[in-house]
N, CA, C and O atoms as CSV, one atom per row, in Angstrom:
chain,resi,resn,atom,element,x,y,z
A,1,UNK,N,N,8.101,-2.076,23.147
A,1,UNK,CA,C,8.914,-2.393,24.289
A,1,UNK,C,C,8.731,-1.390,25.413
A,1,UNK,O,O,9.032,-1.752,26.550
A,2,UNK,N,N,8.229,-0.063,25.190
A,2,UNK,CA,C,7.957,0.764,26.128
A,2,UNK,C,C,6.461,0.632,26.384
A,2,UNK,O,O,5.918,1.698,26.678
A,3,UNK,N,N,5.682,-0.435,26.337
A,3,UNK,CA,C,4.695,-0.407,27.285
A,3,UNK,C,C,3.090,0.094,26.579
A,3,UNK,O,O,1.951,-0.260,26.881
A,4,UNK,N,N,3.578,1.027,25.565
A,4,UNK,CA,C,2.687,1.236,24.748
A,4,UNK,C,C,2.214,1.038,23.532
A,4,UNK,O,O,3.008,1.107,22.594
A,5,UNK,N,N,0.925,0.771,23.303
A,5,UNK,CA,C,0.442,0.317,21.994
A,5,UNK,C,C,1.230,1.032,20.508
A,5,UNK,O,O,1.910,2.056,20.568
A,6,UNK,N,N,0.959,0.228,19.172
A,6,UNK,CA,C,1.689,1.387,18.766
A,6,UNK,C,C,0.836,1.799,17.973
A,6,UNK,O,O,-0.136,1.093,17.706
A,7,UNK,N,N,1.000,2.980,17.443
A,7,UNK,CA,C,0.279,3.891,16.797
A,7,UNK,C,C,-0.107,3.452,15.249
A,7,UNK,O,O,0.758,3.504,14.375
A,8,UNK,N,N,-0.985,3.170,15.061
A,8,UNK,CA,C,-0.981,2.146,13.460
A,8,UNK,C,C,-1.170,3.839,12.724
A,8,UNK,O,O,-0.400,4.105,11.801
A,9,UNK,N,N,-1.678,4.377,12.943
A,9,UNK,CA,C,-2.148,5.534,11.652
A,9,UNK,C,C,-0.487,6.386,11.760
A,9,UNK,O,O,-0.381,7.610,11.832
A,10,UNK,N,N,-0.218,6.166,11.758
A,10,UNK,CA,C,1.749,6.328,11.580
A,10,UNK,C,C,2.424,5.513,10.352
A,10,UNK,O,O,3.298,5.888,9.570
A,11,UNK,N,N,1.715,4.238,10.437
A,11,UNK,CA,C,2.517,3.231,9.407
A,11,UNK,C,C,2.511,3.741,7.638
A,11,UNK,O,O,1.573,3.917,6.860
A,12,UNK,N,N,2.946,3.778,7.588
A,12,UNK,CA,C,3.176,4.258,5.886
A,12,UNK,C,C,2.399,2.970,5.486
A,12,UNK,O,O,2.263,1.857,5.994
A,13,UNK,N,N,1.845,3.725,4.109
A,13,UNK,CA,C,0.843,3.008,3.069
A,13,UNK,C,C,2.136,1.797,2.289
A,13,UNK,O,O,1.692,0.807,1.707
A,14,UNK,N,N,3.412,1.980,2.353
A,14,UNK,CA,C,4.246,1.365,1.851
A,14,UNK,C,C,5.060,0.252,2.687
A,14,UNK,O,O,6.023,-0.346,2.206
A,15,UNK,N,N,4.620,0.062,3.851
A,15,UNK,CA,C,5.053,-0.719,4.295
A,15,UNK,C,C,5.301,-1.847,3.929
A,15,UNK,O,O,4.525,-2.495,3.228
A,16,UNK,N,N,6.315,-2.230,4.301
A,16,UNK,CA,C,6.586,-4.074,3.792
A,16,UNK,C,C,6.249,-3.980,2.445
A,16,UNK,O,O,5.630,-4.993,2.122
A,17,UNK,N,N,6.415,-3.041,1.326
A,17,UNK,CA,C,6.482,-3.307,-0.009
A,17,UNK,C,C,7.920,-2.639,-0.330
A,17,UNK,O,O,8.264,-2.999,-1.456
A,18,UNK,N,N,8.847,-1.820,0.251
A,18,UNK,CA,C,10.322,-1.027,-0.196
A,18,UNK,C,C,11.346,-1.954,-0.176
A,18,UNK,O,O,11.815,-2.287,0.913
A,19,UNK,N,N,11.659,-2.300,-0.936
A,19,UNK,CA,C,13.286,-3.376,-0.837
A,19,UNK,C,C,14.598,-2.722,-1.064
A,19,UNK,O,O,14.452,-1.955,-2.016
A,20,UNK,N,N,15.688,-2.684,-0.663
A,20,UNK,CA,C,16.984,-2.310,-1.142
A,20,UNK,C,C,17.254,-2.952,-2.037
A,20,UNK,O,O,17.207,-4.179,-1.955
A,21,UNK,N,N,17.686,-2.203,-3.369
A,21,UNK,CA,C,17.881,-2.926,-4.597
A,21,UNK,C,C,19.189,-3.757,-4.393
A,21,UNK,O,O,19.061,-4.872,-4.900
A,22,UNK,N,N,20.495,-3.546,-3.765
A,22,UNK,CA,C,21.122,-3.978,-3.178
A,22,UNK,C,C,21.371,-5.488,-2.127
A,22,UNK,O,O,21.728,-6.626,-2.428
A,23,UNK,N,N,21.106,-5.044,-1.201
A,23,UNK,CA,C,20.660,-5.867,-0.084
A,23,UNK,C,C,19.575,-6.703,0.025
A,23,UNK,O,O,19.509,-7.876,0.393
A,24,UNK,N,N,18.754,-5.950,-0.338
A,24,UNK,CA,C,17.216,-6.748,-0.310
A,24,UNK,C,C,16.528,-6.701,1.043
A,24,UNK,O,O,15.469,-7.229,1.381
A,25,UNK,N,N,17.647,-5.704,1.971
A,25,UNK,CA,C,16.404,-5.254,3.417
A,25,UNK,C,C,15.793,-3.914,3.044
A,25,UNK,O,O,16.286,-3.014,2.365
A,26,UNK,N,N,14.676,-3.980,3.606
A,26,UNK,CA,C,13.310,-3.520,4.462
A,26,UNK,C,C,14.062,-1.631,4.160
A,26,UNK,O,O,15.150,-1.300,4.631
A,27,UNK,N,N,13.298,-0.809,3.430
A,27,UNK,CA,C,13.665,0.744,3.342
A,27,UNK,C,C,12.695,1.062,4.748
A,27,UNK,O,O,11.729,0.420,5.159
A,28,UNK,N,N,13.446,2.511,5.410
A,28,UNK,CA,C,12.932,2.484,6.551
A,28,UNK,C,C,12.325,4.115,6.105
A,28,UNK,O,O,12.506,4.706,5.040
A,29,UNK,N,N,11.606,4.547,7.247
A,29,UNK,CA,C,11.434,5.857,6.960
A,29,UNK,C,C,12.501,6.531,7.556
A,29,UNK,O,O,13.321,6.131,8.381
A,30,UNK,N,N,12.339,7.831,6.906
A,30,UNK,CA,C,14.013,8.803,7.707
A,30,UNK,C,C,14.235,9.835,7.148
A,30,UNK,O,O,13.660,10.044,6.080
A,31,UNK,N,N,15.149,10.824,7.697
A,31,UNK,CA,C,15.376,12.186,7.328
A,31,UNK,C,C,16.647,12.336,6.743
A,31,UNK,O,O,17.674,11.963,7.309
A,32,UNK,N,N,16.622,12.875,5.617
A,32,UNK,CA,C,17.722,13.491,4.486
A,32,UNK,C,C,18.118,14.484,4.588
A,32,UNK,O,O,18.127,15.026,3.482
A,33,UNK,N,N,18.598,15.284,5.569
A,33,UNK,CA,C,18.940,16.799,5.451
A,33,UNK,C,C,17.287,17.155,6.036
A,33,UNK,O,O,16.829,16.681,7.075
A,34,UNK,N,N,16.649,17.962,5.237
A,34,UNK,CA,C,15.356,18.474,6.279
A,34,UNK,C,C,14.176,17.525,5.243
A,34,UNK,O,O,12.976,17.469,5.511
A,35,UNK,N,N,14.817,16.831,4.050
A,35,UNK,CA,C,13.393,15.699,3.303
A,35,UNK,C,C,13.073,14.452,4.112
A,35,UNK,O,O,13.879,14.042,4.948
A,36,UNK,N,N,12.496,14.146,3.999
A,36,UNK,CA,C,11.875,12.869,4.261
A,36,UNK,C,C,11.977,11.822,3.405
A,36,UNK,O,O,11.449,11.841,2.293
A,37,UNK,N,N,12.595,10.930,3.814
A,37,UNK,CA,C,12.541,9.549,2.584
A,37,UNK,C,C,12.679,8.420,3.032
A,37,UNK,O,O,13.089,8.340,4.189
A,38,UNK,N,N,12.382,7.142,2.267
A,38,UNK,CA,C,12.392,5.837,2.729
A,38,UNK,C,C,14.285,5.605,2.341
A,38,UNK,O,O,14.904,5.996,1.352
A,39,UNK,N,N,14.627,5.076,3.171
A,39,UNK,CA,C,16.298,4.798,3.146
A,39,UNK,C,C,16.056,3.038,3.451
A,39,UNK,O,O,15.086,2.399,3.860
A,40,UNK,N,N,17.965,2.511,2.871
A,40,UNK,CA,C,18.185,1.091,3.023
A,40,UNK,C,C,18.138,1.346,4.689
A,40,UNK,O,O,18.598,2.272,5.358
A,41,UNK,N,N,17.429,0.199,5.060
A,41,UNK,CA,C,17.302,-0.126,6.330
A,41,UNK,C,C,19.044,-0.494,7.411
A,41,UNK,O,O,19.378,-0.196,8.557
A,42,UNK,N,N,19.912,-1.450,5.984
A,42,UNK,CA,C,21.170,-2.151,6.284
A,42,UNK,C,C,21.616,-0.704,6.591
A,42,UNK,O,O,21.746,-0.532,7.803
A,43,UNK,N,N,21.884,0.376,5.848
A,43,UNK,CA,C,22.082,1.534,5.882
A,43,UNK,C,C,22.449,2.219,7.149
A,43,UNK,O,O,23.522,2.412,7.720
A,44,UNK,N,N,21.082,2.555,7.432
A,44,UNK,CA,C,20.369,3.205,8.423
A,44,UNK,C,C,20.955,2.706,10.094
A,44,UNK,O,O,21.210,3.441,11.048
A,45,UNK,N,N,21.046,1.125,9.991
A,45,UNK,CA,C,21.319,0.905,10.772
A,45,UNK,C,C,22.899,0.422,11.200
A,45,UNK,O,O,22.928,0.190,12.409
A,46,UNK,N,N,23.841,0.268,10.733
A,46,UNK,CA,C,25.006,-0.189,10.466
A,46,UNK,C,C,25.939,0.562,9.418
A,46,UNK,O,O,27.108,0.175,9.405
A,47,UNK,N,N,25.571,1.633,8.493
A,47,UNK,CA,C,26.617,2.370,8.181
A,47,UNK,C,C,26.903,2.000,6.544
A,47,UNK,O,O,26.406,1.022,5.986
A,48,UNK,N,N,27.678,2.846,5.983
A,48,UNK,CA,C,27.768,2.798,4.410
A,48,UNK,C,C,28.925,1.365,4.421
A,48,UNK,O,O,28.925,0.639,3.427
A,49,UNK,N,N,29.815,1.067,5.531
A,49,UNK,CA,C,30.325,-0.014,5.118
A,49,UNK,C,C,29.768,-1.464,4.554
A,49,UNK,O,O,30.419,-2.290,3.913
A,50,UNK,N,N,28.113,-1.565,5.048
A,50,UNK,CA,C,27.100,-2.712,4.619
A,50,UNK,C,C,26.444,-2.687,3.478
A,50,UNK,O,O,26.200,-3.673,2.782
A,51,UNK,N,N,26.001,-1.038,3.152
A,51,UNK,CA,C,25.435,-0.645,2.263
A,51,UNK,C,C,25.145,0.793,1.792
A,51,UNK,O,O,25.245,1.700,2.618
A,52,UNK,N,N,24.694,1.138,0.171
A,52,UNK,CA,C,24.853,2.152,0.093
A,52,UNK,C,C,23.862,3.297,0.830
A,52,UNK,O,O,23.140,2.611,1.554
A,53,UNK,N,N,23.522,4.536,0.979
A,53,UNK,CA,C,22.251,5.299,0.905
A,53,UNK,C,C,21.270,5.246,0.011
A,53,UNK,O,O,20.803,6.284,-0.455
A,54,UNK,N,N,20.936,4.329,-0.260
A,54,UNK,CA,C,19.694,4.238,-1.201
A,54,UNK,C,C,18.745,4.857,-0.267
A,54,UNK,O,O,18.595,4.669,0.941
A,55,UNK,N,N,17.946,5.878,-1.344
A,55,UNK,CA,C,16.668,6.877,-0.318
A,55,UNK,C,C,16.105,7.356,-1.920
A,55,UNK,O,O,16.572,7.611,-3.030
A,56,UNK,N,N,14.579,7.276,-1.105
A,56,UNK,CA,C,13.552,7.284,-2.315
A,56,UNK,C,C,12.889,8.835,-1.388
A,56,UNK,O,O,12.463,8.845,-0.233
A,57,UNK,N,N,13.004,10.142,-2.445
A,57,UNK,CA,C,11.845,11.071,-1.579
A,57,UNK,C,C,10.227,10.359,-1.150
A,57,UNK,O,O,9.539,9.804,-2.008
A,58,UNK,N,N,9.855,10.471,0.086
A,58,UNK,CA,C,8.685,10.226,0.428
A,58,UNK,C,C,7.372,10.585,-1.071
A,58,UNK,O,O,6.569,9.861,-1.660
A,59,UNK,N,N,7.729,11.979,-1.182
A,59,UNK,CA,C,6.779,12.811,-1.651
A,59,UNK,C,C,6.835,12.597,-3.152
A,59,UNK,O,O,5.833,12.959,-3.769
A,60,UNK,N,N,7.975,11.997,-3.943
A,60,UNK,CA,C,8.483,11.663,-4.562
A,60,UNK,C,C,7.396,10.243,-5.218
A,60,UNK,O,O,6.662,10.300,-6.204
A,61,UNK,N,N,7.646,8.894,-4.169
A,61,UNK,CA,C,6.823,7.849,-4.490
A,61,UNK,C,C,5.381,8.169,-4.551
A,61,UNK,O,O,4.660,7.693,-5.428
A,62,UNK,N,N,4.795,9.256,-3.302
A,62,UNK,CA,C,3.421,9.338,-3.529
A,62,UNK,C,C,2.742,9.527,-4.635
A,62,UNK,O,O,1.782,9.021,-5.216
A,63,UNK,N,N,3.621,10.539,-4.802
A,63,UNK,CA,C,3.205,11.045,-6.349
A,63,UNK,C,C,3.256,10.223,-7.622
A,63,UNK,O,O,2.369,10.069,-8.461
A,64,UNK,N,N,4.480,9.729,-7.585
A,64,UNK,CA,C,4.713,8.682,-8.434
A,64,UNK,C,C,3.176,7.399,-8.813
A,64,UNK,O,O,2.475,7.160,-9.796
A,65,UNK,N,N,3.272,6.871,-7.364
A,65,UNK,CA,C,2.176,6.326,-7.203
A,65,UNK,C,C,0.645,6.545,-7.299
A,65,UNK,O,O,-0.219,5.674,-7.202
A,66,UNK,N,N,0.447,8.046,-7.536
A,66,UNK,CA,C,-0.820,9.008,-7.195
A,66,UNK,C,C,-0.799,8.982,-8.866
A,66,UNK,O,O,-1.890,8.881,-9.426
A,67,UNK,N,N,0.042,9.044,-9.429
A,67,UNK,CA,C,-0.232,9.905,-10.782
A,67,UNK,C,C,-0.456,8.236,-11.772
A,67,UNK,O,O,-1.013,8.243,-12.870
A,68,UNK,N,N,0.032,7.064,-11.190
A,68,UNK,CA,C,-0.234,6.048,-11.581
A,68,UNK,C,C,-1.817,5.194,-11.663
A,68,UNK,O,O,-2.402,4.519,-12.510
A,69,UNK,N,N,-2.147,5.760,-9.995
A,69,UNK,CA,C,-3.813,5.623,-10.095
A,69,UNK,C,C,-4.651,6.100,-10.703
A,69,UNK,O,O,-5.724,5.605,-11.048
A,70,UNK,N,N,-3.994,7.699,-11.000
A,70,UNK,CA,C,-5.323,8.213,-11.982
A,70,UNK,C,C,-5.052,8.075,-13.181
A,70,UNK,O,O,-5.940,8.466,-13.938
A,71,UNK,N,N,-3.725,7.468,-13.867
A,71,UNK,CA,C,-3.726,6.873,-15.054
A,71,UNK,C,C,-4.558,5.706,-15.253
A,71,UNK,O,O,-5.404,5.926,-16.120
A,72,UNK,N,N,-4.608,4.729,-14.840
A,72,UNK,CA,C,-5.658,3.531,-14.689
A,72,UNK,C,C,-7.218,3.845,-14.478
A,72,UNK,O,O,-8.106,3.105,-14.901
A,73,UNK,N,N,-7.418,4.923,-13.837
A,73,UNK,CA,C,-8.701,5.244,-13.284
A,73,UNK,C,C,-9.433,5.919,-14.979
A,73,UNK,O,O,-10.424,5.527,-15.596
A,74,UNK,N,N,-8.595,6.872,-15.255
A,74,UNK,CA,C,-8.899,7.485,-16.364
A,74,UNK,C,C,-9.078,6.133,-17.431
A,74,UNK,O,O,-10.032,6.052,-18.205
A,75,UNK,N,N,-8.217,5.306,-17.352
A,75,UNK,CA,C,-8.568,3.967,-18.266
A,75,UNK,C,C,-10.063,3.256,-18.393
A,75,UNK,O,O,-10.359,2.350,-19.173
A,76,UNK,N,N,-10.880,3.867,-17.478
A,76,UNK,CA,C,-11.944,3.236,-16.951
A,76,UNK,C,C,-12.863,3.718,-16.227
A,76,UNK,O,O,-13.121,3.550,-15.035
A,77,UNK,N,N,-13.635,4.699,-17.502
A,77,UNK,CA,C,-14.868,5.868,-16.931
A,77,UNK,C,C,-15.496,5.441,-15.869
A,77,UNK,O,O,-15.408,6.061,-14.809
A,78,UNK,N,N,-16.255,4.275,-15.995
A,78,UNK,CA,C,-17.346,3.674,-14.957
A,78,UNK,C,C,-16.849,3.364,-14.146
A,78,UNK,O,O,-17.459,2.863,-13.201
């Protein structure tokens, strides 16, 4: 809306895959005190009366996710 393109190498690798277990909207990115984490979007935008703080550490899923690939990878020398 301001005119400029937007920055794709910004978009998280997780996009459009985070759901509120709750709600079922869209986790956004956002700040926890000084962490970083994906939060309920309903949240984020409208307040604990819609929904709870559901927040996943950023660094948290990567890893999660990182340590999942090289489990599979290791499944499969070649």
């Amino acid at each position: 809306r301001n005119g400029r393109s937007p920055d794709f190498s910004s978009v998280s690798a997780f996009a459009g895959f985070l759901k509120c277990a709750d709600c079922g909207a869209s986790l956004s990115s956002g700040h926890w005190g000084k962490q970083s984490v994906f939060l309920c979007g309903t949240y984020k935008r409208f307040g604990r009366s819609y929904c709870s703080p559901h927040l996943v550490p950023k660094q948290l899923l990567y890893d999660f996710v990182l340590d999942d690939i090289n489990q599979f990878l290791q499944s499969y020398p070649d």
